[in-house]
N, C-alpha and C positions, 0 to 999 in steps of 0.2 A: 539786259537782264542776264546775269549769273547763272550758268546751270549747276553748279556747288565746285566745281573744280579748276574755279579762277577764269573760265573763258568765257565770252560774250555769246549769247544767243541770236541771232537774229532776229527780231520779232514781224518783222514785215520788211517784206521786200519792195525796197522803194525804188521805183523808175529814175532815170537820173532827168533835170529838169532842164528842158528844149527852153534856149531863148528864143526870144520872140524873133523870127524872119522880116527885117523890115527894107522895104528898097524905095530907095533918096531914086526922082526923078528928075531931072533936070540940072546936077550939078555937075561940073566937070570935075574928071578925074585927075585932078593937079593936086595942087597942095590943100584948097583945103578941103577936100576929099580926106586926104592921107591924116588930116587933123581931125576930121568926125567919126574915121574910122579908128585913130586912137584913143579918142575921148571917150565913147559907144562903146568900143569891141568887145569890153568884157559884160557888157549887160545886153546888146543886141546883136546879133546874126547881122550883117547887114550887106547892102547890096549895092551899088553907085551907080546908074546910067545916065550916061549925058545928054542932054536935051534934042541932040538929033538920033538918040535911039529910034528901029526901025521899029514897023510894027508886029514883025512875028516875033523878035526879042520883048514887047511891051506885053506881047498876050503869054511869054509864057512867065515873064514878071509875076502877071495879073493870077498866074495858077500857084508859082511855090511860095508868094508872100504871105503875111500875117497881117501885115499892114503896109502898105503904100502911099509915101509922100510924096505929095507933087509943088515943084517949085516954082510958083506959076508965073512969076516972070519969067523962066526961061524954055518954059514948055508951051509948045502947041496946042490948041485948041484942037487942033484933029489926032494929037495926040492924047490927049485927054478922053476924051469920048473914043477911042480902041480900046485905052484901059480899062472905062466904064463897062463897054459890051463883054468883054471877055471877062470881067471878074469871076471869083470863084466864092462859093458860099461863106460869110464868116470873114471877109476879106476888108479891112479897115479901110478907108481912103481918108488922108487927110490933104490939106492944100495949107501949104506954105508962100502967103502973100510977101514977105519980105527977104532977106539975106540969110547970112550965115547964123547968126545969132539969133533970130526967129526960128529957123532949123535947128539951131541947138536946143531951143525952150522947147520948140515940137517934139524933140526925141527923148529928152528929161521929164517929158510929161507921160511917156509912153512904161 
């Protein structure tokens, strides 16, 4: 909006918009890591731990995420259930049964 002397008004002050926090479970950080974080990076925050993450690294995954995908062939079952107990309110889990390319649909859908 114009105030009459050619400059812009501000009319509301708008927050700038947080991408989504999301952390990949189970995938190693080789290449194609380096490939879903350039495919992703500009539409999700994202995070990479590799399937023998520990479990004080997994609880505090389980607090700054948005969402959390677990890859489940390559993750533990007792790693699974830390992350369940420790989640934080509002915190997504999803479970990635297949590869790379099922991880991609999973994060395209997000």
């Amino acid at each position: 909006m114009e105030n009459g002397r050619g400059k812009i008004r501000p009319t509301l002050m708008e927050k700038p918009v947080r991408k989504p926090r999301v952390s990949v479970i189970g995938l190693s950080k080789g290449r194609d890591a380096q490939m879903i974080e350039k495919e992703f990076g500009e539409k999700l925050e994202l995070n990479v731990e590799s399937s023998d993450c520990r479990s004080a690294r997994l609880q505090k995954v389980a607090k700054i995420s948005d969402v959390i995908v677990l890859m489940t062939k390559w993750i533990s079952h007792n790693s699974q259930e830390t992350l369940k107990e420790y989640l934080s309110e509002g915190v997504t889990l999803r479970y990635v049964h297949g590869g790379i390319s099922s991880l991609r649909q999973e994060l395209a859908a997000l």
